[in-house]
OpenMM code with the backbone's topology and positions (N, CA, C; nanometers):
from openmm import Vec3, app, unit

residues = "UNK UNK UNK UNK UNK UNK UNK UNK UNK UNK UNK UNK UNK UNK UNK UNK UNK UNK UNK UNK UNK UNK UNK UNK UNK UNK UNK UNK UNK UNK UNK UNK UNK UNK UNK UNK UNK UNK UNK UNK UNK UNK UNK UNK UNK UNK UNK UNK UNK UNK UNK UNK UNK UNK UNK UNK UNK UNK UNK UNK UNK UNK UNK UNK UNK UNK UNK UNK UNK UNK UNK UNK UNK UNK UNK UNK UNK UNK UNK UNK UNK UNK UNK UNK UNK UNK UNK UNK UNK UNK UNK UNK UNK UNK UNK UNK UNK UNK UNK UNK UNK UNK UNK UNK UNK UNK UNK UNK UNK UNK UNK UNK UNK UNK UNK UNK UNK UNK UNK UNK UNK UNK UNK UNK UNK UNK UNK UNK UNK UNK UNK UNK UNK UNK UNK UNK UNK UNK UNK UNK UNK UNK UNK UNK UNK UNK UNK UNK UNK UNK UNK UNK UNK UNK UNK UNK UNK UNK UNK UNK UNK UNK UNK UNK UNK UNK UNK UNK UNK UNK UNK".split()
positions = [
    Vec3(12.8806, 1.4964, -3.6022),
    Vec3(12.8418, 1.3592, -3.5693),
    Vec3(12.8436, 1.3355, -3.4179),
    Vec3(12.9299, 1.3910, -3.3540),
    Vec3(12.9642, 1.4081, -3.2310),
    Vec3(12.8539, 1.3979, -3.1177),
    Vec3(12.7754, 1.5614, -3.1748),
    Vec3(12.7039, 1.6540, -3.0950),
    Vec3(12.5412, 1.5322, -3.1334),
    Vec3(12.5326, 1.5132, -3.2540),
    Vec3(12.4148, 1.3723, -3.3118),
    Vec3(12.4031, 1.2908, -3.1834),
    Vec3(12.5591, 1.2305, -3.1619),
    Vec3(12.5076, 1.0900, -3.0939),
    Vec3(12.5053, 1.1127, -2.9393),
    Vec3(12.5593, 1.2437, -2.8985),
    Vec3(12.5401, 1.3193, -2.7752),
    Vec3(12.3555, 1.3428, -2.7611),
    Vec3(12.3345, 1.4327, -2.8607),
    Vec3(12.1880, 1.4087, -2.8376),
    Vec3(12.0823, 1.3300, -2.8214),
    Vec3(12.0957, 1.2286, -2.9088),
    Vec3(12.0375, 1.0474, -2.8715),
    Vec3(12.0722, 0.9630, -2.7866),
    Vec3(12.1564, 1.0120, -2.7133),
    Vec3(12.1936, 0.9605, -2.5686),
    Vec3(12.1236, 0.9910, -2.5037),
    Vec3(12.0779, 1.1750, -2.4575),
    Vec3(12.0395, 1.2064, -2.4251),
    Vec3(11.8839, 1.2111, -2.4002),
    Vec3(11.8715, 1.2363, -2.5142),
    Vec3(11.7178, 1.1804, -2.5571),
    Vec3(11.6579, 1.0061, -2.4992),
    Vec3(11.7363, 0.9565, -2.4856),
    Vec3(11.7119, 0.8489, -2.4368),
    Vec3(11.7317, 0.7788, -2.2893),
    Vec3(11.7908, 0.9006, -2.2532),
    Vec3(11.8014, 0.9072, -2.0603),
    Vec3(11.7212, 0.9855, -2.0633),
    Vec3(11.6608, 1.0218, -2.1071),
    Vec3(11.4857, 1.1014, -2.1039),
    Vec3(11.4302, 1.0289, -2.1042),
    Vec3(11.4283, 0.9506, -2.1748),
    Vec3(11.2956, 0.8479, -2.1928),
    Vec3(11.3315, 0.7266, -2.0954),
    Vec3(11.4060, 0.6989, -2.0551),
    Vec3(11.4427, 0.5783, -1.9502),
    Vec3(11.3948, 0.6365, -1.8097),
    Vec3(11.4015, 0.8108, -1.7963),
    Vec3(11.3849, 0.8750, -1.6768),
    Vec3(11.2532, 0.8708, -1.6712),
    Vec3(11.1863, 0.8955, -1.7926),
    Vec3(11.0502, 0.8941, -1.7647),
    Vec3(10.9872, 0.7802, -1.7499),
    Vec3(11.0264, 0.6299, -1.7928),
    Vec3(10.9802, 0.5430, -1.7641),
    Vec3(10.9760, 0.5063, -1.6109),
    Vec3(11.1382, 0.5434, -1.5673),
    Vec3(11.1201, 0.4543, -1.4448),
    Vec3(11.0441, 0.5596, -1.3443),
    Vec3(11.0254, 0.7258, -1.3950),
    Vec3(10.9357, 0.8016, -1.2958),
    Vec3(10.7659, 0.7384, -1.3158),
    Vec3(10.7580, 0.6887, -1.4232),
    Vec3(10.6262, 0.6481, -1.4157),
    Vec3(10.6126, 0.5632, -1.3593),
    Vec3(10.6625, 0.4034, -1.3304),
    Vec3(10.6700, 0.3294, -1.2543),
    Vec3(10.6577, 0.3705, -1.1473),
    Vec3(10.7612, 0.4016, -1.0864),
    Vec3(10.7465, 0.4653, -0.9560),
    Vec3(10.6639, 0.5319, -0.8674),
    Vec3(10.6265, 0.6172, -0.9948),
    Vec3(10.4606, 0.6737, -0.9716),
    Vec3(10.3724, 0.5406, -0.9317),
    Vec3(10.3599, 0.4813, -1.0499),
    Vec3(10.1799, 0.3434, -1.0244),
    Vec3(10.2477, 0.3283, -0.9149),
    Vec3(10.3994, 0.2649, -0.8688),
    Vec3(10.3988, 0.1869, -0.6981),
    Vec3(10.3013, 0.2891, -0.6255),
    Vec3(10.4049, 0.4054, -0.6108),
    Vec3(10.3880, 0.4794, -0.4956),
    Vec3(10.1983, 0.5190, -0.4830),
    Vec3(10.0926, 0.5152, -0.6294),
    Vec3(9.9658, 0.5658, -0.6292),
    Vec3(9.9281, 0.4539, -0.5653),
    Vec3(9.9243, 0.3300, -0.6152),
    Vec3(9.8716, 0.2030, -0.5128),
    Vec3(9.8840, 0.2105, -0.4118),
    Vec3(9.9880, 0.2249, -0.3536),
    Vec3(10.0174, 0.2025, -0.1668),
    Vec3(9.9630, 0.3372, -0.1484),
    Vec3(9.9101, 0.4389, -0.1623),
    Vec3(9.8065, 0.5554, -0.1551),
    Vec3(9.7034, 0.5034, -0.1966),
    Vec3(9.6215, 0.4592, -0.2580),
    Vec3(9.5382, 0.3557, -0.2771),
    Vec3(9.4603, 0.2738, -0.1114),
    Vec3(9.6263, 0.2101, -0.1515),
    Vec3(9.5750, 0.0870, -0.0553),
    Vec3(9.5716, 0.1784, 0.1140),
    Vec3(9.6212, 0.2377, 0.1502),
    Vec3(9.6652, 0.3212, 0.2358),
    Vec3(9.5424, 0.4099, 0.3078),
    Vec3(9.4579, 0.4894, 0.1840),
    Vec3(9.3519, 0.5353, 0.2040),
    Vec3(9.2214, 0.4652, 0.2328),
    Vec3(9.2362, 0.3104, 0.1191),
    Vec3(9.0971, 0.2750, 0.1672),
    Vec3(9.1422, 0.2148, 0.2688),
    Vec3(9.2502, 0.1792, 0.3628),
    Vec3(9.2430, 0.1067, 0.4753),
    Vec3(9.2036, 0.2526, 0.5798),
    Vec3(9.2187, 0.3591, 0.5911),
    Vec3(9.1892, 0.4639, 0.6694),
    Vec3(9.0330, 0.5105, 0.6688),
    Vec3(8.9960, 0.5165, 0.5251),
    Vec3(8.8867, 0.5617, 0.4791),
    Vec3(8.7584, 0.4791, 0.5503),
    Vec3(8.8067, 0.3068, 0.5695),
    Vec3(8.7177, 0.2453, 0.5362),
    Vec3(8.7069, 0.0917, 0.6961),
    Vec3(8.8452, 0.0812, 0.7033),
    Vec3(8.8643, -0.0210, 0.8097),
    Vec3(8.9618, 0.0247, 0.9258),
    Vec3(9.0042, 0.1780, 0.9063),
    Vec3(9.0676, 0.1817, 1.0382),
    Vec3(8.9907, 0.2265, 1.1837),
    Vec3(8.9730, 0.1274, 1.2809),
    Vec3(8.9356, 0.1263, 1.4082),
    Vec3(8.9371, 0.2757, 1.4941),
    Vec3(9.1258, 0.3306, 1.4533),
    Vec3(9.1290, 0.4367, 1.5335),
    Vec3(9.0606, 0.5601, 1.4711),
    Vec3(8.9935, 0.5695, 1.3229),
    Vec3(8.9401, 0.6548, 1.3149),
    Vec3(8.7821, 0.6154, 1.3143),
    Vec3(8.7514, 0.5402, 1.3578),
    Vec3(8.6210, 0.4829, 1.4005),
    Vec3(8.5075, 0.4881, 1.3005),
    Vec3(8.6407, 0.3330, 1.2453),
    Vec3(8.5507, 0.2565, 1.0887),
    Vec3(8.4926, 0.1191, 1.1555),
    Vec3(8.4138, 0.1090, 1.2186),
    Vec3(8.3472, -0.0078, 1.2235),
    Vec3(8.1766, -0.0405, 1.1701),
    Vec3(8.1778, -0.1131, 1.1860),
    Vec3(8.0245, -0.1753, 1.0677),
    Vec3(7.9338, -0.2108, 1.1856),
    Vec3(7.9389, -0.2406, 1.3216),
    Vec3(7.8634, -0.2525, 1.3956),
    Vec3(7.7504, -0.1435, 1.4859),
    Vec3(7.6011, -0.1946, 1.4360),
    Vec3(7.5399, -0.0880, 1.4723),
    Vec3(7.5229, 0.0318, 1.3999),
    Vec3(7.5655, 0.0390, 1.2710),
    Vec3(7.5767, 0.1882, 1.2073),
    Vec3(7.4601, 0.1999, 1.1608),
    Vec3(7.4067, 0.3087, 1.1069),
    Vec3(7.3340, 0.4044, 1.0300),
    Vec3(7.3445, 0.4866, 0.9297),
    Vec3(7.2714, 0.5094, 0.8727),
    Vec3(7.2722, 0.6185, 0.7198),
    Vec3(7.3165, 0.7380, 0.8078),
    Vec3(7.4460, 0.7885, 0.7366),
    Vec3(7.4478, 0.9071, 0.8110),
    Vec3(7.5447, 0.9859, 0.6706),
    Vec3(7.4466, 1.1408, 0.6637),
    Vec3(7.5190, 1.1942, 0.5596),
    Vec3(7.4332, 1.3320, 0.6129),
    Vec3(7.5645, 1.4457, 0.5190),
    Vec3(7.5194, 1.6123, 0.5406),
    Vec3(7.5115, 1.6351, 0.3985),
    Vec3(7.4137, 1.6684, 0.3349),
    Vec3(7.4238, 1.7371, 0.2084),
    Vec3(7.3937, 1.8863, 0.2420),
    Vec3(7.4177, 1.9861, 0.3410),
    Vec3(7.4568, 2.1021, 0.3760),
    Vec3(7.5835, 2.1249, 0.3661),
    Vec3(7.6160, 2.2463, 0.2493),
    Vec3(7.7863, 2.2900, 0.2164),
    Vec3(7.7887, 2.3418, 0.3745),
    Vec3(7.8820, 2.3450, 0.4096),
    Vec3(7.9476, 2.4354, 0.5451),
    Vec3(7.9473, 2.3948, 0.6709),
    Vec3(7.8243, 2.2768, 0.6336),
    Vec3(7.7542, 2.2721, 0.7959),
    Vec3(7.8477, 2.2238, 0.9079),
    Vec3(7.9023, 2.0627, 0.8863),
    Vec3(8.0277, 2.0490, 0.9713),
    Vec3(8.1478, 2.1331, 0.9463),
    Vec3(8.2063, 2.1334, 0.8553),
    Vec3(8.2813, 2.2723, 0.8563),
    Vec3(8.2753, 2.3918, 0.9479),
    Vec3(8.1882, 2.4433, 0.9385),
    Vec3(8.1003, 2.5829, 1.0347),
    Vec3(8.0633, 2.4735, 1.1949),
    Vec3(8.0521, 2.3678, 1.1996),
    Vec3(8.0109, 2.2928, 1.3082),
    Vec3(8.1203, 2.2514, 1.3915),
    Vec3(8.2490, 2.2198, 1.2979),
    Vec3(8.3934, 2.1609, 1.3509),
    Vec3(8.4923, 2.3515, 1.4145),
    Vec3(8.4476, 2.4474, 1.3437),
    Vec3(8.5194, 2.5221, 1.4067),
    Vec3(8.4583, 2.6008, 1.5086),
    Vec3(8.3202, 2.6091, 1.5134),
    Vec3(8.2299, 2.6735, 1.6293),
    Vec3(8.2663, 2.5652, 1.7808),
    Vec3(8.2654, 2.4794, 1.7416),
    Vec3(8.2798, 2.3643, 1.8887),
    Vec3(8.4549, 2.3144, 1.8829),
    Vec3(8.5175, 2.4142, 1.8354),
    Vec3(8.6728, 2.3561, 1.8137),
    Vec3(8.7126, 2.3350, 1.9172),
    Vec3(8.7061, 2.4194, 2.0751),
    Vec3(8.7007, 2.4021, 2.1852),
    Vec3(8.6998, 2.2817, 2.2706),
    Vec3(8.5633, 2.2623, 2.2116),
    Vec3(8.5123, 2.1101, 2.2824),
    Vec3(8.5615, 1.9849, 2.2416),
    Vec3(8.5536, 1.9960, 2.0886),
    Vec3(8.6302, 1.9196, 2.0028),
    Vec3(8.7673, 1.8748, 2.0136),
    Vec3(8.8530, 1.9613, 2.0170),
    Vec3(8.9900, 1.9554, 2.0152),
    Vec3(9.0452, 1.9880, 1.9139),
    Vec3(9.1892, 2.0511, 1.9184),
    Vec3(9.2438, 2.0840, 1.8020),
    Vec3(9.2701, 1.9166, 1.7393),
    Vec3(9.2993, 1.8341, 1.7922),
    Vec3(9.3299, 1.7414, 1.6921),
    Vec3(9.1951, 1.6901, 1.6257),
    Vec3(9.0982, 1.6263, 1.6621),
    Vec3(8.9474, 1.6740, 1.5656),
    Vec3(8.9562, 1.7039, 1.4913),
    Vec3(8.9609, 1.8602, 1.5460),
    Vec3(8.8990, 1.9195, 1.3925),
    Vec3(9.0199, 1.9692, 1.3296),
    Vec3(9.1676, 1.9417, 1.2894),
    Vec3(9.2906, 1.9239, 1.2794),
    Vec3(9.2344, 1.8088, 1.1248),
    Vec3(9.2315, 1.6643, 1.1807),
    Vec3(9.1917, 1.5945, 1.1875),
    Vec3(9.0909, 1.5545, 1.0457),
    Vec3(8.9683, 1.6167, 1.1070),
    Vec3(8.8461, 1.6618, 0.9988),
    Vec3(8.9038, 1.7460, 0.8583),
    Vec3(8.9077, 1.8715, 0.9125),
    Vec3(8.9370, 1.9828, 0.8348),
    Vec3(9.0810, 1.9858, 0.7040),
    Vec3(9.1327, 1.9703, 0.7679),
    Vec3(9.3151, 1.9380, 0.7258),
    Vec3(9.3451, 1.8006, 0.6733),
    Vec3(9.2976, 1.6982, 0.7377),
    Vec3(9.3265, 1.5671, 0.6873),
    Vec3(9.2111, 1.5826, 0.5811),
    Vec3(9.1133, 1.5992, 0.5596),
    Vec3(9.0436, 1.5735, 0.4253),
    Vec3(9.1544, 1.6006, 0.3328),
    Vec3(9.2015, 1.7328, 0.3590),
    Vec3(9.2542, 1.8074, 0.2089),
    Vec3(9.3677, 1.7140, 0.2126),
    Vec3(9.4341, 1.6629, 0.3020),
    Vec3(9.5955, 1.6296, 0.3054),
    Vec3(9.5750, 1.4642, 0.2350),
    Vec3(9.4899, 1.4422, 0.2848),
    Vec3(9.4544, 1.2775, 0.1918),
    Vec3(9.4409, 1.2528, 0.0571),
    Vec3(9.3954, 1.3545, 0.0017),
    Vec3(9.3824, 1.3663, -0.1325),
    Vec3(9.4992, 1.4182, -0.2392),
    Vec3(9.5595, 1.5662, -0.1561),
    Vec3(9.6704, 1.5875, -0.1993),
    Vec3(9.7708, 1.5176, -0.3121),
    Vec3(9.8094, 1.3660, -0.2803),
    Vec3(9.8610, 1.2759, -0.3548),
    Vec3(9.7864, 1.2765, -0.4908),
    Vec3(9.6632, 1.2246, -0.4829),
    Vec3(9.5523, 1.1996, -0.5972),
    Vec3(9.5976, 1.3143, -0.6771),
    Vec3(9.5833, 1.4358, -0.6234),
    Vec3(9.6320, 1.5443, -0.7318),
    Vec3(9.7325, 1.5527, -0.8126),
    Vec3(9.7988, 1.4929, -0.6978),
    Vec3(10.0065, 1.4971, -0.7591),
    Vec3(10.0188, 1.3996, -0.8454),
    Vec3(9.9740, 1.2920, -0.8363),
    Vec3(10.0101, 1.1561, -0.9383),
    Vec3(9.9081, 1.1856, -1.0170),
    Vec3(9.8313, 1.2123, -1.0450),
    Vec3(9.6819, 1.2213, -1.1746),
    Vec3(9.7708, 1.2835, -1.2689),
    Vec3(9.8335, 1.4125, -1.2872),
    Vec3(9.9218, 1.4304, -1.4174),
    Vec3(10.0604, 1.3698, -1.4147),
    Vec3(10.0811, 1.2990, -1.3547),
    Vec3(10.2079, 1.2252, -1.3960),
    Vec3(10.1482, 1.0647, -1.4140),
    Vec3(10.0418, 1.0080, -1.4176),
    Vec3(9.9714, 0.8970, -1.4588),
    Vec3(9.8647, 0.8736, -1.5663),
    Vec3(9.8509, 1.0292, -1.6250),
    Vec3(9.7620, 0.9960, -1.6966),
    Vec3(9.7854, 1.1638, -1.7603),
    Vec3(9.8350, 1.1947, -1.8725),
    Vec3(9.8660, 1.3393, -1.9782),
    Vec3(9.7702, 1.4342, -1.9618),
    Vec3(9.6214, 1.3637, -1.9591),
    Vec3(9.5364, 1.4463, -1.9612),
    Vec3(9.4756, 1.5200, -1.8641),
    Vec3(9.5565, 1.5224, -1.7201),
    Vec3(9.4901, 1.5408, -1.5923),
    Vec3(9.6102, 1.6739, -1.5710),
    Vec3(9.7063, 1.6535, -1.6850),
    Vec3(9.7978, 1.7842, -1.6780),
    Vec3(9.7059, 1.8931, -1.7034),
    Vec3(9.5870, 1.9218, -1.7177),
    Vec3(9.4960, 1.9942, -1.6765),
    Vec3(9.4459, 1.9858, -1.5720),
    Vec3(9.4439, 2.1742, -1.5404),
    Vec3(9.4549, 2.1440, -1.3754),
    Vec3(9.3005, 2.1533, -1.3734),
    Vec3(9.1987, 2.1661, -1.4508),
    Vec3(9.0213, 2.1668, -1.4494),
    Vec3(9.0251, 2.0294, -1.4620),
    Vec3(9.1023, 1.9373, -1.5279),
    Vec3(9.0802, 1.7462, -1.5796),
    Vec3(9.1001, 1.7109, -1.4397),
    Vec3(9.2106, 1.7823, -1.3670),
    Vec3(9.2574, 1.7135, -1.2372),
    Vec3(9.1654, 1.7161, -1.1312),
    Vec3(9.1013, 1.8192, -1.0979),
    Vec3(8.9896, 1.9343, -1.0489),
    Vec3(8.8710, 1.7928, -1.0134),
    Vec3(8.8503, 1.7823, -1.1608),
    Vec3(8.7069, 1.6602, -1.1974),
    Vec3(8.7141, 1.5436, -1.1155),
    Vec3(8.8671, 1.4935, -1.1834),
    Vec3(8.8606, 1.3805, -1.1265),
    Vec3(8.8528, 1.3476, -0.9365),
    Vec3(8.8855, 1.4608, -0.8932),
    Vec3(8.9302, 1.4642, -0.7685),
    Vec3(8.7926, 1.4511, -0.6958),
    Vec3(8.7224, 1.5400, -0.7940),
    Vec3(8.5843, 1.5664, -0.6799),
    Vec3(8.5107, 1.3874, -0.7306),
    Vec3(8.5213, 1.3470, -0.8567),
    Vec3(8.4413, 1.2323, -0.9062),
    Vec3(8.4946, 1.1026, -0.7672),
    Vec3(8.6502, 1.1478, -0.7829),
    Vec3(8.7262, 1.0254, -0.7089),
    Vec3(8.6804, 1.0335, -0.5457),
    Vec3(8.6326, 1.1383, -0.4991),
    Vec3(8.5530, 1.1617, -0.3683),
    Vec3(8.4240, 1.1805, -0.3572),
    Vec3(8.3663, 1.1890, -0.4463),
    Vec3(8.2362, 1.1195, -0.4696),
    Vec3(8.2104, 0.9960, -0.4567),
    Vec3(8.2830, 0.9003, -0.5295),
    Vec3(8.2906, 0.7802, -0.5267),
    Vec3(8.2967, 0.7199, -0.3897),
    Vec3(8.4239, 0.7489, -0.2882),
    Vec3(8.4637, 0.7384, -0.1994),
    Vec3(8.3586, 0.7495, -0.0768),
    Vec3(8.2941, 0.8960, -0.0652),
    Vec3(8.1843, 0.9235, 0.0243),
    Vec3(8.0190, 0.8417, 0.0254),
    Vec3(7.9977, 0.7896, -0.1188),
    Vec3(7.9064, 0.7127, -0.2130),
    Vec3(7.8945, 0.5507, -0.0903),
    Vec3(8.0345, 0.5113, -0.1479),
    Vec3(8.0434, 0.4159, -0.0434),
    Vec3(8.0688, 0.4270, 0.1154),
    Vec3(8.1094, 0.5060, 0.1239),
    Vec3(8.0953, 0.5128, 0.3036),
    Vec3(7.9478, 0.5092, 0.3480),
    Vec3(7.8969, 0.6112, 0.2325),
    Vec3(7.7245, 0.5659, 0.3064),
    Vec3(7.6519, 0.5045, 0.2592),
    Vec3(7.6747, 0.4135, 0.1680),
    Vec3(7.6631, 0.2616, 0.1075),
    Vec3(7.6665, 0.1548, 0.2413),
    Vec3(7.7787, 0.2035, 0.2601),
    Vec3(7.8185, 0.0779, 0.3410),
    Vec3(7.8412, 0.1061, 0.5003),
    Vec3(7.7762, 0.2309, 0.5204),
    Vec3(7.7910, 0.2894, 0.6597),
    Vec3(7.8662, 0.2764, 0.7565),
    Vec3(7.9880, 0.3018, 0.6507),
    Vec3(8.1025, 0.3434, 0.7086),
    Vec3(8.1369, 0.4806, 0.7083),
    Vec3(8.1292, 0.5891, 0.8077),
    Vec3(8.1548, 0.7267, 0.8091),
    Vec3(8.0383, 0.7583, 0.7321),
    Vec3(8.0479, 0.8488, 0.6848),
    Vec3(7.8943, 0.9349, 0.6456),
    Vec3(7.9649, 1.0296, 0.5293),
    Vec3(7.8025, 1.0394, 0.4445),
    Vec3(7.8475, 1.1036, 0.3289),
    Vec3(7.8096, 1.2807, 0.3567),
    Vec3(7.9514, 1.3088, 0.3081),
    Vec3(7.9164, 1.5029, 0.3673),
    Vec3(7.9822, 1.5715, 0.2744),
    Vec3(7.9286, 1.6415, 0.2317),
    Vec3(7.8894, 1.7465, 0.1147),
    Vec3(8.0547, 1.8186, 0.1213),
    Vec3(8.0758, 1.8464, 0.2463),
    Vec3(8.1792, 1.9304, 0.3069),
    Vec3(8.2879, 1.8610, 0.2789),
    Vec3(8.3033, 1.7102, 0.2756),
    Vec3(8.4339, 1.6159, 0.2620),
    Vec3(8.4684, 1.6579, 0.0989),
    Vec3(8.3510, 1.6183, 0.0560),
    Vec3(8.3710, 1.6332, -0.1516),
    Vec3(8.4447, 1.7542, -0.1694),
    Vec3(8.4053, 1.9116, -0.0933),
    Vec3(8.4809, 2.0335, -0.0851),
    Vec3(8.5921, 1.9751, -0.0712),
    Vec3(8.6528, 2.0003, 0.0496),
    Vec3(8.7761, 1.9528, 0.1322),
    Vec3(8.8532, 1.8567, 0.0074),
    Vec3(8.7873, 1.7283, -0.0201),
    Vec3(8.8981, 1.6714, -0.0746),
    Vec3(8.9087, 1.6904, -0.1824),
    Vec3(8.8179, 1.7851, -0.3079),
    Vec3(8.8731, 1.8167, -0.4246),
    Vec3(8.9428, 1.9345, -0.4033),
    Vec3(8.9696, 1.9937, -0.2888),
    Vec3(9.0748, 2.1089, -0.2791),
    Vec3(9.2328, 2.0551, -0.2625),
    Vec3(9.2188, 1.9454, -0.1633),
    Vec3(9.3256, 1.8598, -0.1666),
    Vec3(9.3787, 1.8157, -0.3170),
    Vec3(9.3455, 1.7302, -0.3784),
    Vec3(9.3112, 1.7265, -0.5523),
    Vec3(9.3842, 1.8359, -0.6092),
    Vec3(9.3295, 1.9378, -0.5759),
    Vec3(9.3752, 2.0845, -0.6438),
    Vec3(9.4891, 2.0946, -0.5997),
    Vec3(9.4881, 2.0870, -0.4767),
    Vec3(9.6274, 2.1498, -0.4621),
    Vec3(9.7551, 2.0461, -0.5172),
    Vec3(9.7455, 1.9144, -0.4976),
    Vec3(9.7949, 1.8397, -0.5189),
    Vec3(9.8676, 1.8701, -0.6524),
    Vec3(9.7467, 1.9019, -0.7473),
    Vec3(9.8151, 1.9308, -0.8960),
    Vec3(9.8738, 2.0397, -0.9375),
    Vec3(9.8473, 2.1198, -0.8150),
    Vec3(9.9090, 2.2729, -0.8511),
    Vec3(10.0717, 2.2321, -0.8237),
    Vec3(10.0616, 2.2091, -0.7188),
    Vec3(10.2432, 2.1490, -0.6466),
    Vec3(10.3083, 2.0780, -0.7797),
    Vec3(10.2249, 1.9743, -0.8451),
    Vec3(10.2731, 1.8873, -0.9754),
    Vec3(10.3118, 1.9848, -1.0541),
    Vec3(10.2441, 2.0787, -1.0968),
    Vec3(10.2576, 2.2049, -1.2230),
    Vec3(10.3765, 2.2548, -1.2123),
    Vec3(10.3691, 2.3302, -1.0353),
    Vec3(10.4797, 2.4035, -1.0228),
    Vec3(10.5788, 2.3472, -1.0513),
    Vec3(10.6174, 2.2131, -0.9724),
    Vec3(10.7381, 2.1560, -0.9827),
    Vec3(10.7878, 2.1349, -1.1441),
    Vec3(10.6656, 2.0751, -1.1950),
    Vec3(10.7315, 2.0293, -1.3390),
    Vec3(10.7795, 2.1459, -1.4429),
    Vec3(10.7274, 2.2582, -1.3739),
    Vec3(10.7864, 2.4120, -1.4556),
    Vec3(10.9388, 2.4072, -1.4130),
    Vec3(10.9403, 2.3826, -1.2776),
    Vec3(11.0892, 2.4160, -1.2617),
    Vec3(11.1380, 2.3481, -1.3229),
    Vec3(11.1096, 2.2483, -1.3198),
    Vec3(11.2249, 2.1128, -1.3940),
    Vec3(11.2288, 2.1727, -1.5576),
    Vec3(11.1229, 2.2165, -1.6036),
    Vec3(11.1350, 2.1862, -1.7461),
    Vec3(11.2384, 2.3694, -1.7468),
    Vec3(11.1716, 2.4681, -1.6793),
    Vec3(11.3095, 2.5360, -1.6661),
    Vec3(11.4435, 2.5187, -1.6176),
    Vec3(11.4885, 2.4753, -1.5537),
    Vec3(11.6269, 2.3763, -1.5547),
    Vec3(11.6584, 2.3209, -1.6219),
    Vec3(11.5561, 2.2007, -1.7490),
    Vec3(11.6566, 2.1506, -1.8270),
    Vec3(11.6440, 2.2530, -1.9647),
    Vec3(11.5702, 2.3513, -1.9383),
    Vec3(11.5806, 2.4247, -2.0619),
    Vec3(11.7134, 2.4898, -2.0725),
    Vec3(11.7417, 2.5213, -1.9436),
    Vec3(11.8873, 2.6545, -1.9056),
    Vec3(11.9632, 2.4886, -1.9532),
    Vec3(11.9969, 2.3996, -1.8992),
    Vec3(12.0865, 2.2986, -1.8702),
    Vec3(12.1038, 2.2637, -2.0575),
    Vec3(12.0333, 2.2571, -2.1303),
    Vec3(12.0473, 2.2414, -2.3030),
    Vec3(12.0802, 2.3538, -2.3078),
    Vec3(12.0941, 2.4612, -2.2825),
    Vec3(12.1278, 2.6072, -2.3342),
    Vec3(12.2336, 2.6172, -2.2953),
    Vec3(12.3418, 2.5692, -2.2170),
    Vec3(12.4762, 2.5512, -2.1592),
    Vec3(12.5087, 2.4413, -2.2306),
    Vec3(12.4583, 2.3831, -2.3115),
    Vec3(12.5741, 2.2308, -2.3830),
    Vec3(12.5894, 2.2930, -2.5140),
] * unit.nanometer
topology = app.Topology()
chain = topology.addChain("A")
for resn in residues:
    res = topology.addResidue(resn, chain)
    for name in ("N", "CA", "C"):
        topology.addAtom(name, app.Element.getBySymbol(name[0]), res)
């Protein structure tokens, strides 16, 4: 009877853990949310303004890519730092919270989708609304971010679920 009500304790600081990790999750995805479209879309210092703009988009895979590291020189490492690295690093999150917000993105091909759909979307409107420009090369970049994002999720949640596997195998 003991070991019974030991286990339904338990079982139920599981489920309280997972509630308040999910919570925690929606905060923390919103203010990534809100965070990105203020960068993506209205920040000044990365030179989001609406005045004077133009249609501007690359549907060539590589081209700024192959364009940001040939002129890296001229450019600067922070540029193309910047370009290159911040695509993937922006998205990153999107990867990490997609299987802990939604079961089915615990596929890392479901996660994959959404990442490139969710930067599709994203690039859609920038040259909607000619803000930044739509480039073939960003959709790369940030469904790799995406990817990786969910790979880090995988790994981690292996460890954990190996830890509490050893951690029940010691009670």
């Amino acid at each position: 009877e003991k070991s019974r009500n030991y286990i339904l304790r338990v079982g139920k600081l599981k489920n309280d853990y997972r509630k308040i990790l999910r919570i925690c999750s929606k905060i923390m995805f919103g203010v990534y949310i809100i965070c990105l479209t203020y960068f993506l879309f209205f920040a000044e210092s990365t030179g989001r303004t609406f005045e004077g703009r133009t249609y501007h988009y690359n549907l060539e895979l590589f081209k700024e890519i192959g364009r940001f590291i040939k002129y890296r020189h001229v450019l600067g490492t922070k540029a193309v730092l910047l370009n290159l690295i911040g695509n993937i690093v922006a998205f990153f999150p999107f990867g990490f919270f997609m299987p802990i917000l939604h079961p089915k993105c615990r596929s890392f091909l479901y996660t994959v989708f959404f990442s490139f759909e969710f930067s599709l979307i994203v690039e859609t409107i920038q040259l909607i609304s000619k803000v930044g420009s739509f480039d073939v090369d960003d959709l790369l970049l940030n469904t790799i971010g995406g990817a990786l994002g969910c790979l880090i999720f995988l790994w981690m949640n292996r460890i954990r679920r190996t830890y509490e596997t050893k951690k029940e195998k010691c009670v």
